[in-house]
C-alpha positions in Angstrom: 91.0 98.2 130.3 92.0 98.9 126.9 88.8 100.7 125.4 88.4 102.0 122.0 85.5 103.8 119.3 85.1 104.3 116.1 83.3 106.9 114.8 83.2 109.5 111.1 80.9 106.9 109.4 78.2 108.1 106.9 76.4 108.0 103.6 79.3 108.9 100.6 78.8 108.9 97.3 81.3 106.4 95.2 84.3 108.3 94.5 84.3 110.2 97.2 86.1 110.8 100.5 85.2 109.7 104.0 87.9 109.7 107.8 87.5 107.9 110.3 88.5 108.2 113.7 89.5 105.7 116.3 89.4 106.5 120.3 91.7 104.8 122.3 92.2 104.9 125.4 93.2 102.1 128.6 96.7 100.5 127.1 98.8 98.6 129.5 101.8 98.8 127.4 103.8 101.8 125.5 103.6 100.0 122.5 100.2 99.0 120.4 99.1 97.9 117.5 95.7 99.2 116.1 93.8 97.4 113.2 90.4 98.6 111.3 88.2 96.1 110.5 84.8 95.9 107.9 82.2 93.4 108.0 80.2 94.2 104.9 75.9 93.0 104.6 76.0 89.4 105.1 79.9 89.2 105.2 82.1 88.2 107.9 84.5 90.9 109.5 87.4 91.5 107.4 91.0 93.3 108.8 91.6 96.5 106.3 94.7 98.1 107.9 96.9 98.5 111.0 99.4 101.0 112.3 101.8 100.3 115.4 101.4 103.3 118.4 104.9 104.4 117.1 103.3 104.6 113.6 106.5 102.8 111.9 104.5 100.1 110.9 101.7 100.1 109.0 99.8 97.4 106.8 97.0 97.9 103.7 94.7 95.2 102.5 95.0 95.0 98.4 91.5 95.7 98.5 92.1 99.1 100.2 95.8 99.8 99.5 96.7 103.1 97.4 93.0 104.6 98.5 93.0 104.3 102.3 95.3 105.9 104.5 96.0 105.1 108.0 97.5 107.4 110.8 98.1 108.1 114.5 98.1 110.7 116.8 99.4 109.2 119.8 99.1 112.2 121.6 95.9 112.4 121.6 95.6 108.5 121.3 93.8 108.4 118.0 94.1 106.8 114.8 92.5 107.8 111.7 91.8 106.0 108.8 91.4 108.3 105.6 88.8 106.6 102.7 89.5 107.9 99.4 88.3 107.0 95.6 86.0 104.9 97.8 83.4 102.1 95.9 80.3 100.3 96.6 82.6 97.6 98.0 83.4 99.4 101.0 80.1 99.6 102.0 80.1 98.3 105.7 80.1 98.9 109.3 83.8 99.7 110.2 85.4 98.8 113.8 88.5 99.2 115.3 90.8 97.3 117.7 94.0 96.9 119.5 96.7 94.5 120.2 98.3 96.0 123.5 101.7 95.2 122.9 102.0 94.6 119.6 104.9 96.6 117.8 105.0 96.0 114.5 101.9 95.1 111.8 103.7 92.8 109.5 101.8 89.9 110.3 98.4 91.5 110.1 96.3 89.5 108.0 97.1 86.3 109.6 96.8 87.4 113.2 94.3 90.1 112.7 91.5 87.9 114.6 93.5 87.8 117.5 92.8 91.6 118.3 90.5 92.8 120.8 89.1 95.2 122.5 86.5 95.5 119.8 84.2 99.3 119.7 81.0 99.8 118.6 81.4 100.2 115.0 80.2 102.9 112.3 78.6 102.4 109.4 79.7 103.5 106.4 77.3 103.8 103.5 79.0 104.6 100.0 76.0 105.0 97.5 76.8 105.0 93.1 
């Protein structure tokens, strides 16, 4: 079973930096797709970014894109997502998940629900 956690949350001040790391571990296939996800206080869960296993694809939410950076390390099965310049906005609990299989994160935002697999989250506090 296809098992992954996040983890690198904490308090930041606005502006700052903040990485996250992603575990995963369990695929069935070669190939995967891994998405992070936010659901802000009283917000639904939102999809953020994805990267493929081969890390060719990748995908950035407006709201994120040109401040976050996402990466692999599929050696070590790990994918990272670097928060820079981050605001008040970005305040949430952050969770990652997998689409075993998937090769390519074009589609992300519209399929982004169908990933699974969902870790315990980690909160990330950014404070102005």
């Amino acid at each position: 079973d296809v098992q992954l956690q996040a983890s690198g949350g904490g308090l930041v001040q606005a502006g700052g930096s903040l990485r996250l790391s992603c575990a995963a571990s369990g695929f069935t296939f070669v190939d995967y797709a891994i998405g992070w996800f936010r659901q802000a206080p009283g917000k639904e869960r939102e999809p953020i970014s994805c990267i493929t296993s081969s890390g060719g694809s990748t995908y950035y939410e407006p709201s994120v894109k040109g401040r976050f950076t996402i990466s692999n390390d599929k050696a070590k099965n790990m994918v990272y997502l670097q928060m820079n310049s981050v605001q008040a906005e970005d305040t949430g609990v952050y969770y990652c998940a997998a689409d075993d299989g998937g090769i390519s994160c074009h589609d992300f935002h519209h399929v982004w629900f169908t990933y699974g697999n969902w870790g315990q989250g980690t909160l990330v506090t950014v404070s102005s």
